[in-house]
N, CA, C and O of each residue as an XYZ file, in Angstrom:
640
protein
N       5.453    -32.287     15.583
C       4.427    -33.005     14.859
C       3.891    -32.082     13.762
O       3.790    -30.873     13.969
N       3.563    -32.615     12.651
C       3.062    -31.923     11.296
C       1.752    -32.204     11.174
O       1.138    -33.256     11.357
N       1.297    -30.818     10.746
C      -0.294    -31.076     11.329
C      -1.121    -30.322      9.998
O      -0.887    -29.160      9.665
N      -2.107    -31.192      9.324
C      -2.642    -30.607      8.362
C      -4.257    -29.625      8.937
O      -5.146    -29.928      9.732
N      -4.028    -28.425      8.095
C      -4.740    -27.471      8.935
C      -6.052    -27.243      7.936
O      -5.889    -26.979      6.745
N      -7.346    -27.368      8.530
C      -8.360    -27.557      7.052
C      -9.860    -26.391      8.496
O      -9.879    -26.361      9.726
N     -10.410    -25.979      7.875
C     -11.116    -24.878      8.261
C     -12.847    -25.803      8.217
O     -13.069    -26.570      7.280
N     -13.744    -25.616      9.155
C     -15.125    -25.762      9.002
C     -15.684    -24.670     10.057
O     -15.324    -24.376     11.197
N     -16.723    -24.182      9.199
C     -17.414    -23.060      9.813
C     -16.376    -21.783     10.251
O     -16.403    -21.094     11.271
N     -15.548    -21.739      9.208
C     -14.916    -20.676     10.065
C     -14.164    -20.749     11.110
O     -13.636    -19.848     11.763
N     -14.137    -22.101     11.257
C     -13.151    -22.377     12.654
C     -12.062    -23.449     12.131
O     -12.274    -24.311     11.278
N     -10.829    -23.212     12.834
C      -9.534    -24.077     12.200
C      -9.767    -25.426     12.993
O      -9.957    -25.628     14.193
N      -9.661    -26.536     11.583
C      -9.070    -28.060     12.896
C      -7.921    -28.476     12.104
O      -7.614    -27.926     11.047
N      -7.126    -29.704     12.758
C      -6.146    -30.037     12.337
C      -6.303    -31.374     12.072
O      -7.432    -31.767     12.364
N      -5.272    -32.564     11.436
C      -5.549    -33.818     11.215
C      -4.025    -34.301     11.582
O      -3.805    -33.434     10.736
N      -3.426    -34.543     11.777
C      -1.695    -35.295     12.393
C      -1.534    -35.756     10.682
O      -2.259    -36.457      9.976
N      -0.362    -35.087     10.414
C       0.093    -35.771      9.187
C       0.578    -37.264      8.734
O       0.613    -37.763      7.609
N       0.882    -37.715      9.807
C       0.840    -39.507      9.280
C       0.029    -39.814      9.447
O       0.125    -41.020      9.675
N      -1.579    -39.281      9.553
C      -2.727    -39.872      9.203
C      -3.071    -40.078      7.972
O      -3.771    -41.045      7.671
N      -2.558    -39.055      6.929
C      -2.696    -38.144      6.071
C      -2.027    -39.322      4.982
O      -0.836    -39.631      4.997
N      -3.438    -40.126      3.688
C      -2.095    -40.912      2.750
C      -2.248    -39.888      1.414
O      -1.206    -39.791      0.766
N      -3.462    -39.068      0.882
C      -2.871    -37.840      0.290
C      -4.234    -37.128      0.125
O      -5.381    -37.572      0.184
N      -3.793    -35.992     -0.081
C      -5.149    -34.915      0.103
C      -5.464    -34.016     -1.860
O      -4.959    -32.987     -2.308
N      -6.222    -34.755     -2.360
C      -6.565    -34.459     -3.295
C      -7.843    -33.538     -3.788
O      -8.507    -33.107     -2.845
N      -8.227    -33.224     -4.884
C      -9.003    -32.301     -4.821
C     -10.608    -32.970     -4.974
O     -10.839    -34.159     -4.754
N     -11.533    -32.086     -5.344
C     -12.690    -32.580     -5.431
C     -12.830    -33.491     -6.606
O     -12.306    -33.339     -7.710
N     -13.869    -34.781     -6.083
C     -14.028    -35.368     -7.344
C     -15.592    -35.922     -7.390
O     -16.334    -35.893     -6.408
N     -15.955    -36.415     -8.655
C     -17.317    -36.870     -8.460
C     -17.509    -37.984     -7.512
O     -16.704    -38.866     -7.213
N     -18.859    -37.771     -7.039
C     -19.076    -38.781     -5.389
C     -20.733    -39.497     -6.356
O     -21.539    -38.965     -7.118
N     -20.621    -40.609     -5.906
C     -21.461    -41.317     -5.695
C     -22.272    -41.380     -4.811
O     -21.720    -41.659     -3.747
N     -23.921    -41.187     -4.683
C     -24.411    -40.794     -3.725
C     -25.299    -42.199     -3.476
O     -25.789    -42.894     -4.365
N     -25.376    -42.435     -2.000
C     -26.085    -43.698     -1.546
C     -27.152    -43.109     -0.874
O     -26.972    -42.185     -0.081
N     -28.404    -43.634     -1.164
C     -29.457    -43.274     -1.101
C     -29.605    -44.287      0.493
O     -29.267    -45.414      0.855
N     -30.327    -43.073      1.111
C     -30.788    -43.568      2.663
C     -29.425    -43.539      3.628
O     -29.000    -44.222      4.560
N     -28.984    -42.376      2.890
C     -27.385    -42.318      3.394
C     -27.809    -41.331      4.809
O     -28.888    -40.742      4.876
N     -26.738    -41.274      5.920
C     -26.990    -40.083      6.685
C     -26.435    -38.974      6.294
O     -25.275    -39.074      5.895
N     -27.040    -37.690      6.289
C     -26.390    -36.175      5.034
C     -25.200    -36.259      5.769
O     -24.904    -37.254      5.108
N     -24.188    -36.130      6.569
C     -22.894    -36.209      6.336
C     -21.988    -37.418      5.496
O     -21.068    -37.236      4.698
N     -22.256    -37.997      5.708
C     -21.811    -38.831      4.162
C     -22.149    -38.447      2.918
O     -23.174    -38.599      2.253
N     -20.763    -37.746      2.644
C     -20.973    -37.421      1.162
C     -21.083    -38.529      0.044
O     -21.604    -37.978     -0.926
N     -20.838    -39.753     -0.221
C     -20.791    -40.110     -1.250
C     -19.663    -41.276     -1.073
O     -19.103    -41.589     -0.022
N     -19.482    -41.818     -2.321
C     -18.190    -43.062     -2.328
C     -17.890    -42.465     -3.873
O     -18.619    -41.937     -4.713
N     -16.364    -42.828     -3.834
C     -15.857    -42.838     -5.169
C     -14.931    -44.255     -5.235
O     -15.124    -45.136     -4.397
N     -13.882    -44.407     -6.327
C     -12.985    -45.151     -6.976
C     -11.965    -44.702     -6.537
O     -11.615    -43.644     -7.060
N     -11.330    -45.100     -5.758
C      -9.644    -44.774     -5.498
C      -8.920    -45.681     -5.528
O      -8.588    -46.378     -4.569
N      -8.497    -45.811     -6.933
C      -6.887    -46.999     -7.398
C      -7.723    -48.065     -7.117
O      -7.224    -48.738     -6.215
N      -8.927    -48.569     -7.554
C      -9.607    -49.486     -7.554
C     -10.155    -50.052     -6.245
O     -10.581    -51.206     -6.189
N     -10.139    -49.023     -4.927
C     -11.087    -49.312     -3.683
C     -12.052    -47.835     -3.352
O     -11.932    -46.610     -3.318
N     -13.233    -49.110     -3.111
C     -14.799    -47.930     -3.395
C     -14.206    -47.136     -1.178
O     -14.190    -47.512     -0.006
N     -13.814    -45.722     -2.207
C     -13.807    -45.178     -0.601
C     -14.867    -43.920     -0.486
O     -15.130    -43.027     -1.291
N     -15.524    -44.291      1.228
C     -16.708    -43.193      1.905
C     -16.144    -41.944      2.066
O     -15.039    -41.851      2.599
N     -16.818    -40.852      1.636
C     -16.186    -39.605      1.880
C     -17.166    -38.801      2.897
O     -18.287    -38.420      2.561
N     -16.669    -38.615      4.028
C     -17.472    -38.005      4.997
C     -17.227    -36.112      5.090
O     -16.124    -35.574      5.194
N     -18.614    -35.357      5.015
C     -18.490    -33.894      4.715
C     -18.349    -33.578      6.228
O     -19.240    -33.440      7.067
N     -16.914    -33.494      6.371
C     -16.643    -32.396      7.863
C     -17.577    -31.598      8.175
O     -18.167    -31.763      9.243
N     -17.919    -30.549      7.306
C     -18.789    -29.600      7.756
C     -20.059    -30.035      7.998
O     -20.523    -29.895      9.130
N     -20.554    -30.423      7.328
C     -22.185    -31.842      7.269
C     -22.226    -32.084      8.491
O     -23.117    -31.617      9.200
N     -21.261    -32.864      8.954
C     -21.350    -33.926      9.985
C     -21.358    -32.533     11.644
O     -22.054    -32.645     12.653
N     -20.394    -31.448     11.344
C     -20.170    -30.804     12.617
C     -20.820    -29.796     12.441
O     -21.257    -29.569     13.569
N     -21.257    -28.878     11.664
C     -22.063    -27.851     11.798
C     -23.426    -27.947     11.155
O     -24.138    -26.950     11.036
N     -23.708    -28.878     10.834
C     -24.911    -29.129      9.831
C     -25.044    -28.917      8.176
O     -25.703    -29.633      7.423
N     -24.298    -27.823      7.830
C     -24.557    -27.637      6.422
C     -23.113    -27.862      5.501
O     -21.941    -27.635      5.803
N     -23.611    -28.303      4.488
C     -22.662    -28.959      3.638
C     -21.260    -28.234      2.848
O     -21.630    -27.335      2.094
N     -20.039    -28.391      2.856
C     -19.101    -27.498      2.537
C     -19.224    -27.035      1.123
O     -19.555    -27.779      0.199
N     -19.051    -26.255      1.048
C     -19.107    -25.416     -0.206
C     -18.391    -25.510     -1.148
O     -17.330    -25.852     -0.626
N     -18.213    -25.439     -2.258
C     -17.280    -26.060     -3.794
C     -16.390    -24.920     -4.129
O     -16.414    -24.186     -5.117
N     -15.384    -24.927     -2.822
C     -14.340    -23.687     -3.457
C     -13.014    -24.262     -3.906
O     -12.804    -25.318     -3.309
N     -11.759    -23.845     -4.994
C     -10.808    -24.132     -4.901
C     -10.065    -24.825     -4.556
O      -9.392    -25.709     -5.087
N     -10.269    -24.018     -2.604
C      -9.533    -24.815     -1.536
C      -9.993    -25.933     -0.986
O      -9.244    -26.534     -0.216
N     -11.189    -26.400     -1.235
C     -12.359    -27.889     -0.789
C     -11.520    -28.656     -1.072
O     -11.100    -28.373     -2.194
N     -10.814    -29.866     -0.484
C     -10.692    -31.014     -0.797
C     -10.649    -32.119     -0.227
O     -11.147    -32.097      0.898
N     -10.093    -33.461     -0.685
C     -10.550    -34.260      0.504
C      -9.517    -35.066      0.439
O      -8.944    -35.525     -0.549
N      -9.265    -35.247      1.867
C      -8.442    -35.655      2.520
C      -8.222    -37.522      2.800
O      -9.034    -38.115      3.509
N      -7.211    -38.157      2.236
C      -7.619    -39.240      2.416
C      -6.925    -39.429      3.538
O      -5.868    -38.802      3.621
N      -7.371    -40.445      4.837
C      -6.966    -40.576      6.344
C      -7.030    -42.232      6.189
O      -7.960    -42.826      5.644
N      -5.805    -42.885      6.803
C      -5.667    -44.085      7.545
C      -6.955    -43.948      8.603
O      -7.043    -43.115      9.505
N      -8.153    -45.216      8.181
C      -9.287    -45.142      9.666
C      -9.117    -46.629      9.854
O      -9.289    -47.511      9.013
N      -8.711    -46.755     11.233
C      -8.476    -48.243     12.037
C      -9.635    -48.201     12.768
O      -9.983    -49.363     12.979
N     -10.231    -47.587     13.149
C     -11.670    -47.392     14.013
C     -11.394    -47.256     15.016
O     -10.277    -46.891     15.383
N     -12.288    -47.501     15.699
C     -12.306    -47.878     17.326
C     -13.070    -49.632     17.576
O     -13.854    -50.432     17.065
N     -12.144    -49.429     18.752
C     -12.846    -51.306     19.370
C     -12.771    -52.180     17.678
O     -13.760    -52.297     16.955
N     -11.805    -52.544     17.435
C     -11.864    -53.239     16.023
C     -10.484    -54.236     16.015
O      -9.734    -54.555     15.093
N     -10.493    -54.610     17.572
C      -8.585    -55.256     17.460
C      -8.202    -56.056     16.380
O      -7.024    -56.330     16.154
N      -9.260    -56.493     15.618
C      -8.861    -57.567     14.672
C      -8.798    -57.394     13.580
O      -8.670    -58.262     12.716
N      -8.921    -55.630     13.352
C      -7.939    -54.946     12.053
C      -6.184    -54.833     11.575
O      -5.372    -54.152     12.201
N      -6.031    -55.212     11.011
C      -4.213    -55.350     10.720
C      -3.911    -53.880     10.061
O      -2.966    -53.158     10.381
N      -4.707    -53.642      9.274
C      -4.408    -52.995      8.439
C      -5.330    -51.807      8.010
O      -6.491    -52.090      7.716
N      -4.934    -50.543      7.948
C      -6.373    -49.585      8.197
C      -7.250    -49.539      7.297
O      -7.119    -50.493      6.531
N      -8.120    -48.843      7.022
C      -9.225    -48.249      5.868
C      -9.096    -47.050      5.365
O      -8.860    -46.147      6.167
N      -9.209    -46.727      3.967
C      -8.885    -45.464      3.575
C     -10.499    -45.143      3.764
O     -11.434    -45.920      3.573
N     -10.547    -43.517      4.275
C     -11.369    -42.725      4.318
C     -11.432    -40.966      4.174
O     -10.961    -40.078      4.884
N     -12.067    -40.944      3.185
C     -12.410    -39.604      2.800
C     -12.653    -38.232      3.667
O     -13.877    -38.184      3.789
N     -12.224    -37.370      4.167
C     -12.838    -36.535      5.054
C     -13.102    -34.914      3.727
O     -12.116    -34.388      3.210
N     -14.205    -34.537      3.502
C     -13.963    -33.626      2.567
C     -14.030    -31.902      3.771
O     -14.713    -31.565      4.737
N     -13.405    -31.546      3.323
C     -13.308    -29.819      4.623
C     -12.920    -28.801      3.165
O     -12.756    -29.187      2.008
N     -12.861    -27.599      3.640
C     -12.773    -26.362      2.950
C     -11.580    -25.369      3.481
O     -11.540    -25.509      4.703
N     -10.852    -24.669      3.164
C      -9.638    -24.228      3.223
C      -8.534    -24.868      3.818
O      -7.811    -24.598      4.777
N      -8.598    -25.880      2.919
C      -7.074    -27.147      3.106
C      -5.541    -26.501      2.450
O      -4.878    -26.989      1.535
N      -5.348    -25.675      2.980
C      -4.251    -24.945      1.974
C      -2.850    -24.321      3.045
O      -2.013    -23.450      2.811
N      -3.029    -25.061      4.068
C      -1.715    -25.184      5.313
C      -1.680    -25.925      6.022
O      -2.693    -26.408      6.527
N       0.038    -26.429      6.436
C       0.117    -27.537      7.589
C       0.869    -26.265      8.876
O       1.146    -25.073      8.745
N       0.968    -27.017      9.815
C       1.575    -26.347     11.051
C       2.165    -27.563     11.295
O       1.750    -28.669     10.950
N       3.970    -27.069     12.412
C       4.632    -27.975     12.796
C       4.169    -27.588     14.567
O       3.943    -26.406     14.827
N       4.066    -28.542     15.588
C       3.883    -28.044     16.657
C       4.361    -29.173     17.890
O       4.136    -30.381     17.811
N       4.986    -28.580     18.904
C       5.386    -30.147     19.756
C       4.163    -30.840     20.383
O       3.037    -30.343     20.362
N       4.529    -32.263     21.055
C       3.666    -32.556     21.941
C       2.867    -31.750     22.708
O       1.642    -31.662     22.789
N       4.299    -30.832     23.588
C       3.918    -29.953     24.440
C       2.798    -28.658     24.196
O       2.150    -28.115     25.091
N       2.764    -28.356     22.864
C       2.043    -27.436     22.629
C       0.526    -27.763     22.503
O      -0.187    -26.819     22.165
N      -0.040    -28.910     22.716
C      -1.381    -29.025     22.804
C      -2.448    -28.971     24.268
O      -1.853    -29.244     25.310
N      -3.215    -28.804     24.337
C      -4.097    -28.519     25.390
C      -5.103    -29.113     25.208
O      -5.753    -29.159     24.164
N      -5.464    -29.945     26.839
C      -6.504    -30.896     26.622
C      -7.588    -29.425     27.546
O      -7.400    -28.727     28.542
N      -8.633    -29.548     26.566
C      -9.796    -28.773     26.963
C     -10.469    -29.142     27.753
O     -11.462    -28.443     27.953
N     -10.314    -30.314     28.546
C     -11.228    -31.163     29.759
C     -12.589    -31.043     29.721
O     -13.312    -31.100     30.716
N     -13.070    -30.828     28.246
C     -14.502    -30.677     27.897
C     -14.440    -32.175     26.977
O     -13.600    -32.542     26.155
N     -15.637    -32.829     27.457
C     -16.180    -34.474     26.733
C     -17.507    -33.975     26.236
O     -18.467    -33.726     26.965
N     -17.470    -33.833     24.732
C     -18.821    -33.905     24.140
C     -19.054    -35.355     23.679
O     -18.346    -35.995     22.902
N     -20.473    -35.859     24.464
C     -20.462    -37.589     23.770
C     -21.035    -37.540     22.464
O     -21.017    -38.543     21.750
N     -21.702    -36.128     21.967
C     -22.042    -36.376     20.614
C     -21.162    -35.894     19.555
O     -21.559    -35.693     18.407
N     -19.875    -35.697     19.978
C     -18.542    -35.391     19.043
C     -17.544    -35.992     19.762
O     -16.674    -35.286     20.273
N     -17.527    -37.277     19.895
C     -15.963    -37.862     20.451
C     -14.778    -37.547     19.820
O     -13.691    -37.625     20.393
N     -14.946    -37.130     18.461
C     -13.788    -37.008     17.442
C     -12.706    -35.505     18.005
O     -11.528    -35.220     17.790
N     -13.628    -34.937     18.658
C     -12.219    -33.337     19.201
C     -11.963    -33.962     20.265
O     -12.507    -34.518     21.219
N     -10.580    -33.614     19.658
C      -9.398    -34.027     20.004
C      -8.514    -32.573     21.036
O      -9.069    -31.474     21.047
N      -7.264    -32.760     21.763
C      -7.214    -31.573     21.956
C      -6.848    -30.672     21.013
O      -6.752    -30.881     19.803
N      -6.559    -29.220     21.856
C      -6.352    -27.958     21.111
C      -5.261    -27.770     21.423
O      -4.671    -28.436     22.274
N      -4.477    -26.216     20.386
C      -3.264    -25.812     19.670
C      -3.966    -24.094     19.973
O      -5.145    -23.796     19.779
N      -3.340    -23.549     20.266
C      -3.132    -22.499     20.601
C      -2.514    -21.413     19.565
O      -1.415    -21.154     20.056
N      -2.662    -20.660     18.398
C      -1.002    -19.506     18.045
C      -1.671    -18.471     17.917
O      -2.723    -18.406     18.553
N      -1.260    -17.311     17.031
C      -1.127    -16.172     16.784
C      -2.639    -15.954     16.370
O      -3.118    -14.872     16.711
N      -3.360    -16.728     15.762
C      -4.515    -16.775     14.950
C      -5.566    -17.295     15.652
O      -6.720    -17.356     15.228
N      -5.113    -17.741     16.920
C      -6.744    -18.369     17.916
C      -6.688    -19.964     17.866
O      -5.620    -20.398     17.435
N      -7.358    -20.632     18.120
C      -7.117    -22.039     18.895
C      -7.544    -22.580     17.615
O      -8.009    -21.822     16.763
N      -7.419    -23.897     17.397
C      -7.115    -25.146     16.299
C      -7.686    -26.134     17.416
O      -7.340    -26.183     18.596
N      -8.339    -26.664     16.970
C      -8.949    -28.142     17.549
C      -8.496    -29.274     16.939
O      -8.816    -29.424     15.760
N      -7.858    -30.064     17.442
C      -7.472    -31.653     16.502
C      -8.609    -32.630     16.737
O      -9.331    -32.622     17.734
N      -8.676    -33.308     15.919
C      -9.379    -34.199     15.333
C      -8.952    -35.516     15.316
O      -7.863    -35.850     14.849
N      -9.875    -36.394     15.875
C      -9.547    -37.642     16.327
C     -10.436    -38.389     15.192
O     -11.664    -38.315     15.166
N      -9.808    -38.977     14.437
C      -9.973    -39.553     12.993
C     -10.999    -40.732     13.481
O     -12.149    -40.845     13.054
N     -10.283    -41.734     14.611
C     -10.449    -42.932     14.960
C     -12.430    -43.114     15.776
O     -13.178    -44.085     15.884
N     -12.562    -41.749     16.136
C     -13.879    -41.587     16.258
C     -14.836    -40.963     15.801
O     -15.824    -40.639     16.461
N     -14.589    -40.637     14.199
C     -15.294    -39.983     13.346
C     -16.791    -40.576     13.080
O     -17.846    -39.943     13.051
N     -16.560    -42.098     12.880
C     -17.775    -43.067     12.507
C     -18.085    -44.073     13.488
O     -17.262    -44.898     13.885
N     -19.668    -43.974     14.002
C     -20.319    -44.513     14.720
C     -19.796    -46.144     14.469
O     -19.105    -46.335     13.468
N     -20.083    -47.210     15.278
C     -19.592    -48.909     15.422
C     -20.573    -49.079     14.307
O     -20.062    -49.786     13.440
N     -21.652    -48.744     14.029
C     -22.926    -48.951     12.976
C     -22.474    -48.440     11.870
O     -22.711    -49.109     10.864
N     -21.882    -47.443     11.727
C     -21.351    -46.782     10.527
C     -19.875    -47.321      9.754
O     -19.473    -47.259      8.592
N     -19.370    -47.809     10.878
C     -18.107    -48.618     10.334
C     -18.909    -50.276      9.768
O     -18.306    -50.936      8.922
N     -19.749    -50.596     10.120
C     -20.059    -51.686      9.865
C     -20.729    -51.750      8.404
O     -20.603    -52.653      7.577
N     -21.449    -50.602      8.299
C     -22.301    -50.471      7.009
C     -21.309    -49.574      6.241
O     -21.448    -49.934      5.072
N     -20.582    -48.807      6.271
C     -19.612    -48.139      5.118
C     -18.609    -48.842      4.776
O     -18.333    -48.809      3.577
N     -17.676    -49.763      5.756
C     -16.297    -50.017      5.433
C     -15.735    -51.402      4.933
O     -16.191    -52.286      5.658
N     -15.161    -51.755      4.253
C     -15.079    -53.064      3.468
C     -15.096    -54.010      4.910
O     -14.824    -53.745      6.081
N     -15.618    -55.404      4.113
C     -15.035    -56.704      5.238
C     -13.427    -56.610      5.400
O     -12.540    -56.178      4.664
N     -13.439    -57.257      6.796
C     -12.220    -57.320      7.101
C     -11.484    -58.316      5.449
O     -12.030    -59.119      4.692
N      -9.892    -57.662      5.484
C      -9.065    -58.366      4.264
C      -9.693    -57.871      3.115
O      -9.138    -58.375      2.139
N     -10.563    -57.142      2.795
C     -10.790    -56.946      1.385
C     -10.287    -55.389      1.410
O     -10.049    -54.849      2.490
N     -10.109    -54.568     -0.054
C      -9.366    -53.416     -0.101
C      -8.551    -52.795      0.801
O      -8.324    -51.595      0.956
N      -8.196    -53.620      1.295
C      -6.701    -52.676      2.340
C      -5.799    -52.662      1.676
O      -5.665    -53.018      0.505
N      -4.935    -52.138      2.562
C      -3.353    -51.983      2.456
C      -3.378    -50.591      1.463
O      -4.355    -50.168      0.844
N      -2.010    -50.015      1.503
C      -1.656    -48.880      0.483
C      -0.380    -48.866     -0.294
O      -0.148    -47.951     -1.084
């Protein structure tokens, strides 16, 4: 499995590369007022208004920093509990040192048998030379309230 490798706080996570529809660099965000501070903003992508959520914002509290390597990641989000989606939602994840993938098997991941209910999104861990990688579970990034108020009605801007 191909695994895109993006850094918050100093600590490595990963995203599964067929999540992944392309990881571009920083761009101007639109800011929605009465927003929660991990939501960075909405922009224009190929003519659908997409939410860009600040990884770091959302998991360590403070907002990622405007380097080089910052960029944001666009992810297939089907949600959770949503069976009557066909077709996913593009969503923004913005993180800071996006500048490697890793290939790794099934076998090489480790479930940490730790449940945080206020981070459903870690996913298990990856193990190498450099210290553990946490994956990231895309599908529970945004609260049922947050998918409802950020993400188009069903049938409008999908598909890719």
């Amino acid at each position: 499995m191909l695994l895109l490798i993006l850094s918050i706080n100093n600590e490595r996570y990963a995203i599964e590369s067929r999540q992944v529809v392309e990881v571009i660099p920083l761009v101007v965000l639109k800011t929605l007022p009465h927003k929660p501070e991990h939501i960075a903003g909405v922009f224009n992508y190929r003519g659908r208004i997409v939410p860009v959520i600040d990884l770091s914002e959302l998991m360590s509290g403070k907002p990622c920093c405007e380097h080089f390597s910052t960029r944001i990641v666009l992810v297939k989000y089907w949600g959770k509990n949503t069976p009557e989606v066909t077709e996913p939602h593009i969503l923004g994840l913005m993180a800071e040192q996006i500048v490697e993938t890793l290939h790794k098997s099934e076998s090489e991941f480790v479930d940490s048998n730790i449940q945080i209910d206020a981070a459903p999104y870690l996913g298990k861990m990856i193990v190498d030379d450099r210290g553990m990688i946490q994956c990231l579970r895309i599908e529970y990034l945004l609260s049922e309230m947050q998918q409802v108020n950020l993400l188009p009605e069903s049938g409008r801007n999908r598909g890719f």
